[in-house]
N, CA, C and O of each residue as an XYZ file, in Angstrom:
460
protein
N       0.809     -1.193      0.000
C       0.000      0.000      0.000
C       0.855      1.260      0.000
O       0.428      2.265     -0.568
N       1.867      1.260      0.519
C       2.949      2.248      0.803
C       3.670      2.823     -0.805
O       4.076      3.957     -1.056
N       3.651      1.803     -1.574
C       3.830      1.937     -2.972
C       3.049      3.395     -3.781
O       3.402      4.434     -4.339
N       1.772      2.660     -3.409
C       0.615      3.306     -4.008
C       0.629      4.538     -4.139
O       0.647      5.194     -5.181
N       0.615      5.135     -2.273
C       0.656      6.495     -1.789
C       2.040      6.916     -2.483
O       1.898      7.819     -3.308
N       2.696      6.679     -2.399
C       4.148      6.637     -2.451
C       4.121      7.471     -4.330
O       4.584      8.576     -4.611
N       3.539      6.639     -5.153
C       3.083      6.758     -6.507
C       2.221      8.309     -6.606
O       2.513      9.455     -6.948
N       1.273      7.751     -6.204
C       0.175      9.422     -6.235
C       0.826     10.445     -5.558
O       0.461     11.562     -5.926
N       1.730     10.424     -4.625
C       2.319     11.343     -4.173
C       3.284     12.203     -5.468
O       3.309     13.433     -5.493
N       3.905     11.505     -6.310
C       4.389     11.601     -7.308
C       3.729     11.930     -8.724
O       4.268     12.023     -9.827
N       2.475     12.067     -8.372
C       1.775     12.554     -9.686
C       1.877     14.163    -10.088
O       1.910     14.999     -9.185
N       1.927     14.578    -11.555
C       2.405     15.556    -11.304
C       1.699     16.650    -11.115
O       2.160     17.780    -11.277
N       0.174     16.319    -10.649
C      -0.429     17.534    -10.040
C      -0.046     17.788     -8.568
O      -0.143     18.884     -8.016
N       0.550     16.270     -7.802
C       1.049     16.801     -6.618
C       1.929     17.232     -6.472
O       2.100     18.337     -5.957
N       3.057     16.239     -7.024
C       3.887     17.080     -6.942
C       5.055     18.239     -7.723
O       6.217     18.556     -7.469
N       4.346     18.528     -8.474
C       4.758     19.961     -9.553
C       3.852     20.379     -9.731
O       3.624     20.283    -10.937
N       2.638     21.116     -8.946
C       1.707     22.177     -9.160
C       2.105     23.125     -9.965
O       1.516     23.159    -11.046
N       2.931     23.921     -9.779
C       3.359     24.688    -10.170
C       3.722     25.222    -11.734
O       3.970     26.341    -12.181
N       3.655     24.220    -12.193
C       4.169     23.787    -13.735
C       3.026     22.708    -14.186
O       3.397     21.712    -14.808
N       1.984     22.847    -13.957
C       0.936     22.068    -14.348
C      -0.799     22.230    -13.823
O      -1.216     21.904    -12.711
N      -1.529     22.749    -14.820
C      -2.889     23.189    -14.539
C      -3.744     22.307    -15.477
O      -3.668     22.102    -16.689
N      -4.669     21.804    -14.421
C      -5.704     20.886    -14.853
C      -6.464     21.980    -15.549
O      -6.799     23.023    -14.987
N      -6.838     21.543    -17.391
C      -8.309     22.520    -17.805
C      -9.592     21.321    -17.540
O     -10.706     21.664    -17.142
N      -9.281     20.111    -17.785
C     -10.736     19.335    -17.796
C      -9.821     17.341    -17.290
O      -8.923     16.666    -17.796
N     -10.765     17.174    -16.071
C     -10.325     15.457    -15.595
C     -11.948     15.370    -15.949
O     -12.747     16.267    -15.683
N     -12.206     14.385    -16.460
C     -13.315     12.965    -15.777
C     -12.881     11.780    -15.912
O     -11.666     11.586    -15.928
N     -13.720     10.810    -16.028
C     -13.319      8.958    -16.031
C     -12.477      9.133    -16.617
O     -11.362      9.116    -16.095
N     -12.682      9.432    -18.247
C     -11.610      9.356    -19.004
C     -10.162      9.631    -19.592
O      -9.354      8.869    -20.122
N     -10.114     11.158    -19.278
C      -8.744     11.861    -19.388
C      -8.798     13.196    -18.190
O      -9.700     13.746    -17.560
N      -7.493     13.329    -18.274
C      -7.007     14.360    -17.677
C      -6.412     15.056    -18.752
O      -5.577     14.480    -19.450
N      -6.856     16.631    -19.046
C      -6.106     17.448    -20.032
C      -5.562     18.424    -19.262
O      -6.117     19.071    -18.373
N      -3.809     18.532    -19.876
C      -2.895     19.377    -18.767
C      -2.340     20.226    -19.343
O      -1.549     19.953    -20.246
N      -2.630     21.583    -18.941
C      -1.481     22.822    -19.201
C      -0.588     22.447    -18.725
O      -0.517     21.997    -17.582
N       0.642     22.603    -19.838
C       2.369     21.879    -18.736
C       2.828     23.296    -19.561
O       2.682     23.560    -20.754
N       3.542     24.245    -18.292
C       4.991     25.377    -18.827
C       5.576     25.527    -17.674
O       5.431     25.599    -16.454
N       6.556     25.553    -18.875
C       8.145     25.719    -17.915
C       8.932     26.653    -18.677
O       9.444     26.648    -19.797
N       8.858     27.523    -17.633
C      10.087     28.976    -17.991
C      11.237     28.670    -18.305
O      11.552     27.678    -17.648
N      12.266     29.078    -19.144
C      13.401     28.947    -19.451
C      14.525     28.743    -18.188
O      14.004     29.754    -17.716
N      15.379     28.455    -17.384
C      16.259     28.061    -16.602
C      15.353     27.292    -15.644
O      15.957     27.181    -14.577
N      14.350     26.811    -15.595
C      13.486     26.318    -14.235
C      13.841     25.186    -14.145
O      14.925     24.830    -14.608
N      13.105     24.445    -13.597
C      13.174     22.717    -13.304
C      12.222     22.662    -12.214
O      12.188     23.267    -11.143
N      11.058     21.347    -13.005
C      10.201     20.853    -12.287
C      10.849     20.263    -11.294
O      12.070     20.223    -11.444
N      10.253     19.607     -9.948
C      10.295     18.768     -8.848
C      10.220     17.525     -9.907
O       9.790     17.554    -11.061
N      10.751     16.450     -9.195
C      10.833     15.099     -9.616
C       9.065     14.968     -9.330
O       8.437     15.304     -8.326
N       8.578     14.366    -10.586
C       7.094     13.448    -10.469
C       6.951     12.543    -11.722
O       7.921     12.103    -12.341
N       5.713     12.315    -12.026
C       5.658     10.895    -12.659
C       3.871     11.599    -13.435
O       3.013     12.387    -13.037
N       4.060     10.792    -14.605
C       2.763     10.812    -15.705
C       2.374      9.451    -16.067
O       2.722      8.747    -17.014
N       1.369      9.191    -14.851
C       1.803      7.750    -14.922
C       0.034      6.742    -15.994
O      -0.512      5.664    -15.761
N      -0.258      7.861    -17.118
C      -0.902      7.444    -18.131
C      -0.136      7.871    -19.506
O       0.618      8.834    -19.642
N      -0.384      7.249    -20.146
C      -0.132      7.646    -22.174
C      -0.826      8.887    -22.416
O      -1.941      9.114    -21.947
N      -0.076      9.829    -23.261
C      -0.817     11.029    -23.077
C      -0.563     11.270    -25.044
O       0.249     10.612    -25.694
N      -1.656     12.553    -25.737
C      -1.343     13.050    -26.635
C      -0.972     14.390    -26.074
O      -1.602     14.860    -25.127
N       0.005     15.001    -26.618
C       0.951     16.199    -26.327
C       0.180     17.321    -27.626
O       0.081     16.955    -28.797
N      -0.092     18.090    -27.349
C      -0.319     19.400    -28.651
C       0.948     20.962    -27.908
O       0.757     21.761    -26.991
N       2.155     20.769    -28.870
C       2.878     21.595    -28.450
C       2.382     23.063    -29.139
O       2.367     23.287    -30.349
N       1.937     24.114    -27.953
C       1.918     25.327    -27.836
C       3.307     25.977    -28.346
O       3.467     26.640    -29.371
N       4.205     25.648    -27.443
C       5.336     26.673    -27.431
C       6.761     25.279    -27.326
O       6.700     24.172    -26.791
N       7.833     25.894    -28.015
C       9.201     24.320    -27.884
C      10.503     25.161    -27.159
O      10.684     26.300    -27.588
N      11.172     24.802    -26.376
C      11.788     25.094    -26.124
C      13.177     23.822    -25.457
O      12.992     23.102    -24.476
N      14.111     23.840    -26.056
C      15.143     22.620    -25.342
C      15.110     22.262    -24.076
O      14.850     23.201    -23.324
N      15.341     20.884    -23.387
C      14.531     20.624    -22.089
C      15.571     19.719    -21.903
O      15.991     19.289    -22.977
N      16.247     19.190    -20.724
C      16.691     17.584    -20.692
C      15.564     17.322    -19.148
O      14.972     18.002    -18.310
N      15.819     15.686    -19.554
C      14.338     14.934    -18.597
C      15.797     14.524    -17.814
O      16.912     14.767    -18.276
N      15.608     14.061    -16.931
C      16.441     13.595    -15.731
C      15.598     12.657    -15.101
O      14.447     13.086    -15.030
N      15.771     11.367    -14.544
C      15.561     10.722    -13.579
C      15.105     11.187    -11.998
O      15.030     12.351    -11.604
N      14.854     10.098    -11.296
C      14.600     10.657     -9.685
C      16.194     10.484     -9.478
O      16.677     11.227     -8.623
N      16.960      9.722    -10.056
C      18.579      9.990     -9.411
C      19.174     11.116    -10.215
O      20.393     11.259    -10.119
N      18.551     11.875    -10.933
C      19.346     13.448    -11.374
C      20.267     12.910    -12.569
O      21.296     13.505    -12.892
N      19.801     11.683    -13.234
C      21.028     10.863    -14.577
C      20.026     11.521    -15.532
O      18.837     11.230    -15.404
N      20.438     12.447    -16.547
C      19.895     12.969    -18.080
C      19.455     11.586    -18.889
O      20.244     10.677    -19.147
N      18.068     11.599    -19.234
C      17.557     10.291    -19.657
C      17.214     11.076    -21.180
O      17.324     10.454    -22.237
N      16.917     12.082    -21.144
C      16.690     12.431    -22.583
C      17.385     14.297    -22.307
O      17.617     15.125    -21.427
N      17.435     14.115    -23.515
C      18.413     15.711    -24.239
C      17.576     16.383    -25.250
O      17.661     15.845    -26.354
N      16.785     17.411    -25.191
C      16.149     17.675    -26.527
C      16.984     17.993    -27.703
O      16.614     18.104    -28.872
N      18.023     18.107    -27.269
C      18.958     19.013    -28.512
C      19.912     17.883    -28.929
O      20.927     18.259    -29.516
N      19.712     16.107    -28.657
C      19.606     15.221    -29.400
C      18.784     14.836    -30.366
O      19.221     13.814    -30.894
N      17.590     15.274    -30.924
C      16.389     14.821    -31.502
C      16.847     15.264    -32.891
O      17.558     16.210    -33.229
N      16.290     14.394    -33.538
C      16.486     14.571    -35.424
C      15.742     16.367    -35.400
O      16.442     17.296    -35.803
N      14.493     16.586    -34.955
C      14.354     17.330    -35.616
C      13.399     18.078    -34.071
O      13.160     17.221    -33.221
N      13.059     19.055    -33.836
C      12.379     19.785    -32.878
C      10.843     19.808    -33.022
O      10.638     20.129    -34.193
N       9.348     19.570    -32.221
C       8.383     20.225    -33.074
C       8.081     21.206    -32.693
O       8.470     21.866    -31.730
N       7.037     21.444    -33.759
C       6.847     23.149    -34.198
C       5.612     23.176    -33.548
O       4.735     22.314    -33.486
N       5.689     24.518    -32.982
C       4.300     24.933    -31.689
C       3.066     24.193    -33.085
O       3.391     24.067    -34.265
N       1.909     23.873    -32.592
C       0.871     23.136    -33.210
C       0.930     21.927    -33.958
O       0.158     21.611    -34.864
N       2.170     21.081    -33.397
C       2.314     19.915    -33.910
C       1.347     18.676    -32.704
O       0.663     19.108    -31.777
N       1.456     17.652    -32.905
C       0.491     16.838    -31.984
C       1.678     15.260    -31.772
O       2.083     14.501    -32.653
N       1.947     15.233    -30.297
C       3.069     14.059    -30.034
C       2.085     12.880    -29.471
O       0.876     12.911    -29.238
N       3.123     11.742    -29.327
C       2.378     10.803    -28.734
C       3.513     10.433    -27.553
O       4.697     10.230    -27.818
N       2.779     10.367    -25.816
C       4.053      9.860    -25.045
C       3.411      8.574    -24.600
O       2.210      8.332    -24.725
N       4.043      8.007    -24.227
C       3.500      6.934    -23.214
C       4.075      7.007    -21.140
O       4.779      7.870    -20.617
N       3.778      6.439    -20.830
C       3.544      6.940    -19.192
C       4.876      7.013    -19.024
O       5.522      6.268    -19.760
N       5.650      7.878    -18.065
C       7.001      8.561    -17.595
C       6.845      8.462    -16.360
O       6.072      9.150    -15.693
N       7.848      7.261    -15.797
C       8.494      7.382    -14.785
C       9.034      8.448    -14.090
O       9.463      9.466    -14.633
N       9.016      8.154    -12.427
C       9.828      9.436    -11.875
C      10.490     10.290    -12.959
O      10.845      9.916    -14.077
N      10.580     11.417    -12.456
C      11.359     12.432    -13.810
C      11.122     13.942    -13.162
O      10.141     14.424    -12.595
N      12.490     14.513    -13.496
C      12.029     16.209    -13.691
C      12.594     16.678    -14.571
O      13.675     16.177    -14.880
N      12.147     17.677    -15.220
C      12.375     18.862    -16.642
C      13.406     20.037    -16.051
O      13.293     20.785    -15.080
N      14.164     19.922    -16.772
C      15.056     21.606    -16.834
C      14.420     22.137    -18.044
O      13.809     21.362    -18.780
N      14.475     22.944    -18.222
C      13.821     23.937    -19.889
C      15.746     24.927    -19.868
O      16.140     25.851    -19.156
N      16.509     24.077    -21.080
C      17.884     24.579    -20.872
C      17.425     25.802    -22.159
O      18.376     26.571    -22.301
N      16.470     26.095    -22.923
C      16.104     27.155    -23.918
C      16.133     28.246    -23.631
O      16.711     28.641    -22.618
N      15.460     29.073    -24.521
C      15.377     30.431    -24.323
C      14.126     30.566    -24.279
O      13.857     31.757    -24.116
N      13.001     29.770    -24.360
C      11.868     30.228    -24.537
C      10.480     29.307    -23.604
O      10.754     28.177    -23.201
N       9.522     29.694    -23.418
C       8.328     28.789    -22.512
C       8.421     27.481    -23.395
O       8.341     27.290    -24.609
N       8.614     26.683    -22.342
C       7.974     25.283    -23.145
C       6.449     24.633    -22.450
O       6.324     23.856    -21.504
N       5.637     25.128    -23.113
C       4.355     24.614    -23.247
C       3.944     23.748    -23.963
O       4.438     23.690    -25.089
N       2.796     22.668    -23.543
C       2.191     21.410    -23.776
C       1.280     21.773    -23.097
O       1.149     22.505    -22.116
N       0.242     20.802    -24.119
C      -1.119     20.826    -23.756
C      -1.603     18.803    -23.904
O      -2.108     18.157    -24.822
N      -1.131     18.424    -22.532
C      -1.461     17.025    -22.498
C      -2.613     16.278    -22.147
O      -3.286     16.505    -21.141
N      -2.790     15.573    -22.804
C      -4.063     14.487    -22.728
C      -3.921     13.413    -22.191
O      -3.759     12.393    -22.860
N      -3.950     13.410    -20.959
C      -3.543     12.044    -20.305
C      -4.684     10.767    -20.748
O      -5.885     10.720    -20.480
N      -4.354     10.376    -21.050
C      -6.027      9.134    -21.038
C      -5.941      7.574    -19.752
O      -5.110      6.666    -19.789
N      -6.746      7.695    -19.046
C      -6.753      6.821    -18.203
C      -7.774      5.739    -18.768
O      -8.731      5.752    -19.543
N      -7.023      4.688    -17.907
C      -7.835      2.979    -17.962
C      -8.815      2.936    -17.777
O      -9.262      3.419    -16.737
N      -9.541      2.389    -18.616
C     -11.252      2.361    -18.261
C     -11.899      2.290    -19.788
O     -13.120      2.255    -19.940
């Protein structure tokens, strides 16, 4: 049970408010304003459904682990997308965002839950 709590504690409305505004939850999805100012960094949390991404705004980011190891680099990627493109993620482990850019990186995520 300790898991569990342990998990939701880690969701990232708990823990990165700050960088994440619910517009609409029911049964089915959760849709999330995600921005992050240029030098910031979320708190370590977790997205722990498959989401569609509609990027607003791009800005270079590296994801980091809960042990602080760079798991992804944006400024490795073939190619960047362009604000009004549409991504597909699947659920993300512990993790926090630096935004290493110059500019807001905004997402507009669609979490979709089981059911």
């Amino acid at each position: 049970m300790a898991v569990a709590q342990d998990a939701g504690a880690l969701d990232a409305m708990i823990a990165a408010p700050n960088h994440h505004r619910i517009l609409l939850e029911n049964d089915r999805v959760r849709v999330l304003d995600t921005r992050l100012e240029p030098g910031k960094r979320t708190p370590v949390h977790t997205h722990g459904a498959p989401a569609a991404l509609y990027v607003m705004s791009w800005s270079d980011f590296v994801r980091r682990d809960a042990d602080g190891n760079i798991v992804m680099d944006s400024r490795t990627m073939a190619r960047r997308p362009a604000p009004g493109e549409a991504l597909w993620l699947p659920p993300l482990v512990p993790h926090s965002v630096e935004n290493i850019g110059q500019c807001d990186l905004r997402i507009i995520a669609v979490e979709l839950k089981a059911g």
